[in-house]
C-alpha positions, -999 to +999 in steps of 0.1 A: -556+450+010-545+413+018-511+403+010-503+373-006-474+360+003-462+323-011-441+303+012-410+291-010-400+255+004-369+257+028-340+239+025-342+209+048-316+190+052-330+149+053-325+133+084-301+107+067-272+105+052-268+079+021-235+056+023-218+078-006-219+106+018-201+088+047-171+058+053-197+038+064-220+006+047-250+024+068-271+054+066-255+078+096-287+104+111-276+141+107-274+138+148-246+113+145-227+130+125-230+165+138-219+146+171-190+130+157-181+167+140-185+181+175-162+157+195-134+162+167-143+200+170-136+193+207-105+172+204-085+201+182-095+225+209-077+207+233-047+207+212-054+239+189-030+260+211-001+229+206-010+232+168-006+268+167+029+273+183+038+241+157+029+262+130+049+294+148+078+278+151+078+264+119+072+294+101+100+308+118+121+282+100+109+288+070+091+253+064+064+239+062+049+220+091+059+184+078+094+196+065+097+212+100+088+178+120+106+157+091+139+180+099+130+175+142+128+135+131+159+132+112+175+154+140+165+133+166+176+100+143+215+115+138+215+125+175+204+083+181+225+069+158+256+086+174+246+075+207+244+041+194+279+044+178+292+056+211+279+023+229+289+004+202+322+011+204+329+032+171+305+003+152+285+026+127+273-009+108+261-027+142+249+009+151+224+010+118+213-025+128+200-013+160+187+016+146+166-006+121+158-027+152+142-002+169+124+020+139+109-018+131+095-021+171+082+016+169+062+007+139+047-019+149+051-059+138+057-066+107+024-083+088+033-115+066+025-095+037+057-071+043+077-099+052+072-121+022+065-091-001+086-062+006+083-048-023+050-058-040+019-034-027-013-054-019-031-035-041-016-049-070-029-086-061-050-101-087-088-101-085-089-137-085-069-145-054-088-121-036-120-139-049-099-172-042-088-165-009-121-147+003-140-182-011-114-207+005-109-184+039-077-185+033-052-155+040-045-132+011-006-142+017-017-182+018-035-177-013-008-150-029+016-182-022-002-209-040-010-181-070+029-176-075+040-216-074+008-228-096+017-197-120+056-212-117+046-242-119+024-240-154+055-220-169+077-254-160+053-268-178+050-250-210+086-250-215+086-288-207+060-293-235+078-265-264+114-283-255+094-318-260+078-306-292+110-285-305+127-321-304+100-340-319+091-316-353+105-324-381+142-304-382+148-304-349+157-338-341+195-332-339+179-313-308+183-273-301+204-266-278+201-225-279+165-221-266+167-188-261+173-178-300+151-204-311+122-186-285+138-152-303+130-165-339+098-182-331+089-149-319+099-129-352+080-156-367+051-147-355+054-113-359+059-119-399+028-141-403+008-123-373 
């Protein structure tokens, strides 16, 4: 009696891997990849041991691992600061200065997008000075720049042209001289008639 046996397909894995799959623009070969997963797998065993006494001793504390090393860093920070105040001479302001000093050289310079917007996140940047400065090879700071004064300089503008017309209607040529409740009732205005 001859047995039939059918052959179900196995499940190959393709020899590429499409961009979705990866950080790269490029298709990365299965041998790549299981390459780069190997020297990773190689650098945490080199440090695995390191790793695992971290984690020990911050059980032991009864944190996590980041609230253990953030309590070591803002251990190490008061310990600095105090040594600073000592050479100082009692000082605790000049002492925060160099403090600040010296946190800013450990993280490296300062790009010109932290230093002329501190507290505007680059991600918030409007598609069209991207586009702008990607078309113009300018830098996204350069173009950021130009957005902000043509934007402050159109708003001059327009309330050049509403003061101008504001004195040239009909009622208003004694002149307005509260803007500010005349843009408030202009506003209800247009709310009424919609």
């Amino acid at each position: 009696m001859k047995e039939n046996k059918q052959t179900e397909p196995a499940n190959e894995q393709p020899d590429t891997v499409t961009a979705e799959e990866t950080d790269t623009d490029g298709a990365v070969s299965n041998e790549e990849r299981l390459s780069a997963l190997a020297a990773d797998g190689l650098k945490y065993a080199a440090v695995e041991k390191e790793v695992k006494r971290l984690q020990y001793f911050a059980e032991q504390s009864g944190m996590s691992v980041a609230a253990f090393l953030d309590d070591i860093e803002q251990t190490r920070t008061q310990k600095r600061k105090q040594e600073l105040v000592d050479a100082c001479g009692g000082n605790e302001a000049m002492a925060d200065h160099v403090l600040q000093l010296e946190q800013a050289v450990q993280d490296g310079p300062a790009s010109d997008w932290q230093i002329f917007f501190p507290d505007t996140d680059e991600n918030e940047i409007p598609d069209e000075v991207r586009l702008s400065a990607k078309e113009n090879r300018r830098e996204l700071v350069d173009e950021y720049l130009r957005y902000l004064a043509l934007k402050r300089l159109n708003e001059q503008r327009t309330a050049a042209r509403r003061r101008a017309n504001r004195l040239s209607s009909p009622g208003s040529l004694s002149g307005n001289q509260n803007e500010e409740a005349d843009d408030e009732h202009m506003a209800f205005l247009r709310g009424l008639w919609g």
